[in-house]
PADOTOR-652214 format. One line per field, with one value per residue (C-alpha): residue number from 0; x, y, z. Coordinates in nm, 2 decimals, m for minus. Layout:
BEGIN
resi	(NUM, ...);
X	(X, ...);
Y	(Y, ...);
Z	(Z, ...);
# end
This chain:
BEGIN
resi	(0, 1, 2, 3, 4, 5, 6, 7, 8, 9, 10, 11, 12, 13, 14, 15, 16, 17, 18, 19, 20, 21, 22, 23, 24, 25, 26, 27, 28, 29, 30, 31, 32, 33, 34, 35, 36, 37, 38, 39, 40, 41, 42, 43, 44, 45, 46, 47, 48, 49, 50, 51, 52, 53, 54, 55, 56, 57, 58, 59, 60, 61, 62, 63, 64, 65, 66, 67, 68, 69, 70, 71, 72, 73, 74, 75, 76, 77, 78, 79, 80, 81, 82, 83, 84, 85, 86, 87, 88, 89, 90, 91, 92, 93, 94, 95, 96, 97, 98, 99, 100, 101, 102, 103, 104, 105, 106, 107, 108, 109, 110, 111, 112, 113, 114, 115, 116, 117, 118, 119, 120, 121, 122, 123, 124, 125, 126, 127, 128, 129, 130, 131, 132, 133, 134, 135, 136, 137, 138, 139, 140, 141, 142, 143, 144, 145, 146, 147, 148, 149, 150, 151, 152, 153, 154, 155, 156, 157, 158, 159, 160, 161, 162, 163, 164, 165, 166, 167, 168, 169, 170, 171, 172, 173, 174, 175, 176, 177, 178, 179, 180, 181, 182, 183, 184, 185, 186, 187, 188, 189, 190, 191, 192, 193, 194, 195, 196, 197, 198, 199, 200, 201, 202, 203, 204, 205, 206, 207, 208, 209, 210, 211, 212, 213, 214, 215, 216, 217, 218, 219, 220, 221, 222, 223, 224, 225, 226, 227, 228, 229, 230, 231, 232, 233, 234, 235, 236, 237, 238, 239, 240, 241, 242, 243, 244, 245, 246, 247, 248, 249, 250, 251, 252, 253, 254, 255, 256, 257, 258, 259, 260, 261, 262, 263, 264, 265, 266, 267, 268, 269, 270, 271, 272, 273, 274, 275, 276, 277, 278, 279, 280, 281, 282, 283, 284, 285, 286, 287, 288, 289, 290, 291, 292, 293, 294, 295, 296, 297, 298, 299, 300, 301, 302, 303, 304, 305, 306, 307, 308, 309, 310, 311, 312, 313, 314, 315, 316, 317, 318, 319, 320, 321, 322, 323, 324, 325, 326, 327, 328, 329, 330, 331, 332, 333, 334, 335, 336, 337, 338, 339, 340, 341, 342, 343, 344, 345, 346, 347, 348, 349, 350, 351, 352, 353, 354, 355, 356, 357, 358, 359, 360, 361, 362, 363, 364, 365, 366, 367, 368, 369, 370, 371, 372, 373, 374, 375, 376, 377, 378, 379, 380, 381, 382, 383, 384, 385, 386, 387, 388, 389, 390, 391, 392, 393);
X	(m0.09, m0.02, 0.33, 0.58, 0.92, 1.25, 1.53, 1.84, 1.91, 2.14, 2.26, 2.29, 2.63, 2.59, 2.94, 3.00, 2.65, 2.45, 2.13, 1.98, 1.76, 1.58, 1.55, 1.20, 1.13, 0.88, 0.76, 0.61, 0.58, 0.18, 0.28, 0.11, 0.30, 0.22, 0.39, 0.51, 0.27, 0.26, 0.02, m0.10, m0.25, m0.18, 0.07, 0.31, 0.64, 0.93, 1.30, 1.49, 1.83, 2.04, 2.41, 2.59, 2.87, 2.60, 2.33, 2.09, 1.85, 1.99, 1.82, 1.83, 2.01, 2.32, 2.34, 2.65, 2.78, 3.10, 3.30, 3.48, 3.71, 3.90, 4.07, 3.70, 3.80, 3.55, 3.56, 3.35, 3.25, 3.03, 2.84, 3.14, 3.37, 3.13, 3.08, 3.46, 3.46, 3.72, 3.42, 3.25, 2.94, 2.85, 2.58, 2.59, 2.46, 2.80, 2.67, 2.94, 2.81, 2.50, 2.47, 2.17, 1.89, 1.95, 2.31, 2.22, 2.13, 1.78, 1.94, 2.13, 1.83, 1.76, 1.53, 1.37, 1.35, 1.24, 1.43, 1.25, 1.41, 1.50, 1.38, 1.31, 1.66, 1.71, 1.38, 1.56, 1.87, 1.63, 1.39, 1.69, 1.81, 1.50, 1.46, 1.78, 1.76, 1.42, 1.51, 1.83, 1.69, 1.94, 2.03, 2.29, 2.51, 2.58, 2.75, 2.61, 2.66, 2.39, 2.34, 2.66, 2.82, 2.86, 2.63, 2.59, 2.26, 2.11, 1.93, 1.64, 1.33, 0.99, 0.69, 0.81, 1.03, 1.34, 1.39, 1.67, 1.69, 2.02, 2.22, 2.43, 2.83, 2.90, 3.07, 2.81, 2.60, 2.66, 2.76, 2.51, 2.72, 2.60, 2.19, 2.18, 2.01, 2.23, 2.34, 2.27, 1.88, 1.77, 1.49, 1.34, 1.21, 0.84, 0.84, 0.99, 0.71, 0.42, 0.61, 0.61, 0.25, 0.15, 0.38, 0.20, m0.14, m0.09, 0.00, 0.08, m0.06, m0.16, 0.02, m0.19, m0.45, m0.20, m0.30, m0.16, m0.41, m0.21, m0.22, m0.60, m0.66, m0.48, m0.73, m1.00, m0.88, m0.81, m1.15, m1.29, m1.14, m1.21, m1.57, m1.64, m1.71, m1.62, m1.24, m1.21, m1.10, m0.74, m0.82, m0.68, m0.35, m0.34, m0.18, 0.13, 0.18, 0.45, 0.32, 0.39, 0.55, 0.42, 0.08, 0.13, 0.17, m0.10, m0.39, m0.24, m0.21, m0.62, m0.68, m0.49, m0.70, m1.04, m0.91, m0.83, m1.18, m1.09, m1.30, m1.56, m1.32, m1.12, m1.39, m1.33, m0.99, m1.03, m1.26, m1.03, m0.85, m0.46, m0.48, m0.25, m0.03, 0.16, 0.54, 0.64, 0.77, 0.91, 0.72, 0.55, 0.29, m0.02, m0.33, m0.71, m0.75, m0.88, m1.20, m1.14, m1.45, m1.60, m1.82, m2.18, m2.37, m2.71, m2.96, m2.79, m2.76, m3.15, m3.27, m3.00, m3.17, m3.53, m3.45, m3.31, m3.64, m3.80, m3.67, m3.63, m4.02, m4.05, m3.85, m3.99, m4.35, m4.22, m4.04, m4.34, m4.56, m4.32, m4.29, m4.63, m4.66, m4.37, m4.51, m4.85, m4.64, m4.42, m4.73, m4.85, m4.46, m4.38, m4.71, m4.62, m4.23, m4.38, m4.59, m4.34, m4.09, m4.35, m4.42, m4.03, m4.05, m4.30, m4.10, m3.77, m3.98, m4.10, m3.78, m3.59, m3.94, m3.86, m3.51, m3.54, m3.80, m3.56, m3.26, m3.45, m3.60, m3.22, m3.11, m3.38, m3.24, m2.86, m3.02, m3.18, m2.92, m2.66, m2.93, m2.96, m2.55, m2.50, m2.81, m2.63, m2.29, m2.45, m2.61, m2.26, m2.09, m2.26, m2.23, m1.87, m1.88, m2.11, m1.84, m1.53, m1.70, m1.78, m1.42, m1.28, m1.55, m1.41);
Y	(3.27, 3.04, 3.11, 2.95, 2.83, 2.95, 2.69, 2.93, 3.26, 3.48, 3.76, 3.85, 3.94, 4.19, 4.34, 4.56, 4.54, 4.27, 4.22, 4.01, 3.69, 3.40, 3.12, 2.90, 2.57, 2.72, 2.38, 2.14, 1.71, 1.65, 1.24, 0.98, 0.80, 0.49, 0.36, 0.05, m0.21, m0.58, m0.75, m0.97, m0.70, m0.39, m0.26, 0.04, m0.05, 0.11, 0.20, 0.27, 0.41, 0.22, 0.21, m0.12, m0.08, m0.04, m0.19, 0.04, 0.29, 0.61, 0.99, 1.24, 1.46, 1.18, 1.18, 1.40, 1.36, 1.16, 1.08, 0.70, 0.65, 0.37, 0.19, 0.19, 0.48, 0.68, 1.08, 1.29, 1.60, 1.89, 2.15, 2.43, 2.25, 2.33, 2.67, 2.72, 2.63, 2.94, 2.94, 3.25, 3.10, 2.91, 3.20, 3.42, 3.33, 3.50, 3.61, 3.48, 3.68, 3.73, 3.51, 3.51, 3.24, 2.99, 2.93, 2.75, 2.38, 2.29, 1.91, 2.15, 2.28, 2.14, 2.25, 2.61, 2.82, 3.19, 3.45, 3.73, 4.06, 4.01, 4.29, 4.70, 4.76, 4.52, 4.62, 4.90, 4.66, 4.36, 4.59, 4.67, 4.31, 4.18, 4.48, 4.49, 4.12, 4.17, 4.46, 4.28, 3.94, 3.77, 3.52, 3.54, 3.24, 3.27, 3.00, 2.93, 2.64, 2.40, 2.13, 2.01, 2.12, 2.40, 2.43, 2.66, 2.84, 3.07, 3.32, 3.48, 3.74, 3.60, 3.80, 4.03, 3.83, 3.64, 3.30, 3.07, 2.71, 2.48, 2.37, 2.07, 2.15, 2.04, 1.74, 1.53, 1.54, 1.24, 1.26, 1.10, 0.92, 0.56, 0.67, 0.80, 0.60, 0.44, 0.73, 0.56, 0.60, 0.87, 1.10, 1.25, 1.56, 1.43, 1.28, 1.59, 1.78, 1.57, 1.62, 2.02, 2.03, 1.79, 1.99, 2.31, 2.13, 2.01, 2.37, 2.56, 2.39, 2.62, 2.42, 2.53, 2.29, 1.95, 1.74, 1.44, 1.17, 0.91, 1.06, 1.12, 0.77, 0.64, 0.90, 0.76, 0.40, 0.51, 0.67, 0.35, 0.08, 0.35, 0.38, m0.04, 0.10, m0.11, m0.06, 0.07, m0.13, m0.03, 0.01, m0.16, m0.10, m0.07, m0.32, m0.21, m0.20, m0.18, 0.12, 0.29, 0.60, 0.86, 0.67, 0.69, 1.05, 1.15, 0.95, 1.18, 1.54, 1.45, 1.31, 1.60, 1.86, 1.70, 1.72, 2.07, 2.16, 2.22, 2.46, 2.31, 2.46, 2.18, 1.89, 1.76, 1.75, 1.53, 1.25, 1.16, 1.04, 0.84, 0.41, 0.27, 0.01, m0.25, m0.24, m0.53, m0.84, m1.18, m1.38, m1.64, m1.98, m1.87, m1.83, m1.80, m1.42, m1.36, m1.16, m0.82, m0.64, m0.37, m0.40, m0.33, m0.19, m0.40, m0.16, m0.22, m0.57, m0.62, m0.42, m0.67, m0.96, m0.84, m0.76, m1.09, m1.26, m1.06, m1.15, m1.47, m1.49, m1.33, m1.56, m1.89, m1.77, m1.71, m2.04, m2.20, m2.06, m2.13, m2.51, m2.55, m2.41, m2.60, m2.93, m2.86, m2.82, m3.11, m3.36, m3.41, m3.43, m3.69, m3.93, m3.89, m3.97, m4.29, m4.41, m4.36, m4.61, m4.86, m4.86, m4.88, m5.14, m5.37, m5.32, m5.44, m5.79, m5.86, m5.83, m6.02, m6.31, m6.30, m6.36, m6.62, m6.81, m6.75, m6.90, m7.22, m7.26, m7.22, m7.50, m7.75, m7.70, m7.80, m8.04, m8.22, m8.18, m8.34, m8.66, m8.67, m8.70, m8.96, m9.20, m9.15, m9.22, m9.54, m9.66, m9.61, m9.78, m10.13, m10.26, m10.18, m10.42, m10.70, m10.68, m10.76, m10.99, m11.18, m11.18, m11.32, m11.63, m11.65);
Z	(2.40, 2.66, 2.86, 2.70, 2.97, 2.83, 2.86, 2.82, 2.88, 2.75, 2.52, 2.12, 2.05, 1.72, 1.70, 2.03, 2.06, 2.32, 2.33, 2.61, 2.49, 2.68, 2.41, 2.43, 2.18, 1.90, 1.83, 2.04, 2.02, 1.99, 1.91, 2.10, 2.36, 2.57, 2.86, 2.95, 3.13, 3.27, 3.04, 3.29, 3.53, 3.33, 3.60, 3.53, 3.42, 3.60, 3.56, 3.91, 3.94, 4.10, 4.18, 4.07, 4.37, 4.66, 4.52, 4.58, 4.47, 4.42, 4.41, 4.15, 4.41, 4.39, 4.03, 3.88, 3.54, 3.41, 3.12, 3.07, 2.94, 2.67, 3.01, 3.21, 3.41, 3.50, 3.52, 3.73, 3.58, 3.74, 3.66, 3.84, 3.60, 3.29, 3.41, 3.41, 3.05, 2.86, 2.59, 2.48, 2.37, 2.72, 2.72, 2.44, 2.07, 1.89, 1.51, 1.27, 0.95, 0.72, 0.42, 0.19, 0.32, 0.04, 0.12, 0.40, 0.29, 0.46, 0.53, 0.83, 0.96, 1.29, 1.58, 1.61, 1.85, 1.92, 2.04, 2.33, 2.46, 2.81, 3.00, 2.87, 2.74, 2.54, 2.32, 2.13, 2.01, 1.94, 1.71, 1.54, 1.43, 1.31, 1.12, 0.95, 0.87, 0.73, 0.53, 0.37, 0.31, 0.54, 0.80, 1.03, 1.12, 1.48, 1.76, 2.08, 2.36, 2.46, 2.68, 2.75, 2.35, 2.13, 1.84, 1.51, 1.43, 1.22, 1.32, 1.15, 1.14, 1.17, 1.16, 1.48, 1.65, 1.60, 1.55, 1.56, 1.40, 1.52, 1.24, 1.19, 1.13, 0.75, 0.87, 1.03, 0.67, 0.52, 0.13, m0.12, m0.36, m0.21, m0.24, m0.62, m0.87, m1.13, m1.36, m1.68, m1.66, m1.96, m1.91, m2.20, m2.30, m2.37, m1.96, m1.84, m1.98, m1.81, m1.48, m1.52, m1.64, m1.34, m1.09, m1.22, m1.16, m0.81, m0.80, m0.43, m0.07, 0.26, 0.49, 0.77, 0.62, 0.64, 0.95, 1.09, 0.96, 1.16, 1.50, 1.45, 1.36, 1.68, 1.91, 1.68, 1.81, 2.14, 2.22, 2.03, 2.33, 2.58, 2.48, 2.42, 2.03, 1.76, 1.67, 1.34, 1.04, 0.84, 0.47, 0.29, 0.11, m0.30, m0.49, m0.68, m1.02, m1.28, m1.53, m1.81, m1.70, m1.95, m1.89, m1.51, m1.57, m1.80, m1.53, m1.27, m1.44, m1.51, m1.10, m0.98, m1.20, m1.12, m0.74, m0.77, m0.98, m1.27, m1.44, m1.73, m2.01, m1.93, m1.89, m2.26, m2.20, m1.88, m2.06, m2.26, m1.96, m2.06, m2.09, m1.83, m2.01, m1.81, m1.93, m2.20, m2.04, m2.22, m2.42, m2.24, m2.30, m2.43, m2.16, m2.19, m2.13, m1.80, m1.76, m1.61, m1.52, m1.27, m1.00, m1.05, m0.80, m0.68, m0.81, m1.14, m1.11, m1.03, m1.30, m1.58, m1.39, m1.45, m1.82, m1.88, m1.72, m1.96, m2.24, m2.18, m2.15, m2.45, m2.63, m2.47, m2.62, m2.98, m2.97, m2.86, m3.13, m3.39, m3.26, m3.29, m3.65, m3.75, m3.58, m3.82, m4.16, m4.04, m4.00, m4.34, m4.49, m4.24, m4.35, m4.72, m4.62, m4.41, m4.71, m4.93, m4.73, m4.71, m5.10, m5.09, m4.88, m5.07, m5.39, m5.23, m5.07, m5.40, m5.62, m5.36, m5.37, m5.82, m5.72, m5.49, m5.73, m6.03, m5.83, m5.75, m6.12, m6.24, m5.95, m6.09, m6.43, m6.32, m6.10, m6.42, m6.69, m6.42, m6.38, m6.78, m6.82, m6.56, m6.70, m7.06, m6.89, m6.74, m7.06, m7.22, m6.98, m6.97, m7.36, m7.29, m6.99, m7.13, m7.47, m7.23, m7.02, m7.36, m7.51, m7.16, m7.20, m7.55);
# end
């Protein structure tokens, strides 16, 4: 193990016992961080100190501490005046009491650190702690001062040495009332089943296997621009959906069992995997349904195609051979339909020729009675004139 720089030292006050400590971070920041640069040339960006009543650049060695106040006033304080402090935690971690682990809330847990024995004598007392808080299945809650403030901790064994995590004082925990959900959604008893059977499904995770997938991608990108590579491309994001919750469920007990191999006892159950249903929504205009369909891959798709051609030469012969058959029955049909239209056709020409003669025959008959009345009409007609003519002579 690499050395490790301790950043306070002190002592363990356990009753009227103290145990010398140095305290050293037992976590470290592995994120990614860029500096600032002038796009144009790709210049480092700087931040100088300097002193707004000279107007100049100030050292570190210059630099003291100072509170301001409401008015603008400024205070200078020092490090001799922090020293001076009447605090008994400015260096020792002061243990409160010992309170079973799950009274502490884990929204108070803050940053970890580890605990070593300063020096020989201090081996004996430190032993002791850690195994008396390992035997009883305790913490202790303990106070100690920090850069610039005093803080509350609890103080803990792991494996074989102590460890202490900083915990937030109950007042600067923010109360939940504004963040719950609106208390008049029901659960019920058939949901809360699915979530226990999928909880005990997903089952228990080695943490030691988690990795940050987003810091890797960066390096990936990093080594990528360094390199002249090919960036690589961000996948892309699934679309949300509104679904039924029990379905919702059901589709992920089955991912999460095929993910965690399920064993082939279960395989029957799996199949008959739960249909995701989209919630009911209002009545709306009637559509043309739309065609939802997979993907199929090209070998697929090429072997379709070459059936289809297949089959469509198939069919193309039969349909030829039956044209043809059909065209041979159909020949003789259509000369006996032909012949028979003509025949029709001669019969109506010479009905229509009978009529036309027996209409003129009946005209010449009209014609000649009509001549036969006016010559009688005439005759008539002139012994009445010659007998008047003869009565006016008279």
């Amino acid at each position: 193990m690499r050395y490790v720089r301790s950043i306070w030292n002190g002592t363990i006050s356990f009753g009227l016992v103290s145990i010398p400590v140095k305290l050293m971070n037992a976590t470290e920041n592995r994120s990614i961080s860029f500096r600032q640069i002038h796009l144009a040339d790709d210049g480092r960006i700087r931040y100088r100190k300097f002193c707004e009543l000279e107007d100049r650049e100030v050292p570190s060695s210059e630099i003291a501490k100072g509170y301001e106040d409401a008015d603008g006033t400024v205070i200078p304080i020092t490090d001799e005046d922090l020293a001076k402090l009447p605090l008994l935690t400015a260096r020792t971690i002061e243990i409160m009491a010992f309170v079973p682990e799950d009274r502490i809330d884990p929204l108070q847990l803050g940053t970890a650190y580890y605990l070593s024995a300063n020096g020989a004598p201090a081996t004996k007392p430190y032993a002791l702690l850690r195994e008396a808080l390992r035997r009883s299945g305790k913490v202790a809650v303990a106070k100690y001062a920090l850069r610039g403030r005093e803080r509350l901790g609890m103080v803990r064994a792991v494996d074989d040495v102590l460890g202490m995590h900083g915990l937030l004082w109950p007042d600067e925990i923010r109360a939940p009332e504004e963040v719950a959900p609106d208390s008049g959604v029901t659960v019920r008893g058939t949901e809360l089943d699915l979530a226990d059977a999928l909880m005990d499904t997903l089952g228990e995770v080695d943490v030691d296997e988690l990795h940050d997938q987003y810091r890797a991608a960066l390096e990936e990108l990093i080594t990528a621009k360094a390199e002249g590579k090919e960036l690589p491309s961000a996948p892309e994001p699934e679309g949300g959906k509104v679904l039924d919750l029990m379905a919702a469920l059901e589709k992920s007990v089955h991912a999460a069992r095929r993910s965690r191999g399920a064993g082939a006892g279960e395989g029957a159950g799996e199949a008959e995997e739960a249909e995701v249903r989209r919630l009911p929504t209002r009545k709306a205009a009637r559509t043309a349904p739309k065609e939802v369909g997979g993907k199929r891959s090209t070998a697929t798709t090429k072997k379709a195609a070459a059936g289809k051609t297949e089959q469509k030469k198939s069919t193309t012969g039969r349909t030829t051979a039956k044209s043809a058959s059909a065209r041979k029955k159909t020949a003789p049909a259509k000369a006996t339909a032909a012949s028979k239209a003509t025949a029709s056709k001669e019969t109506t020409s010479a009905k229509s020729t009978a009529k036309k003669t027996a209409e003129k025959k009946t005209a010449a008959k009209k014609t000649a009675q009509k001549k036969t009345a006016q010559k009688k009409t005439t005759a008539k007609k002139a012994p009445a004139k010659k007998t008047a003519a003869r009565k006016r002579t008279a």
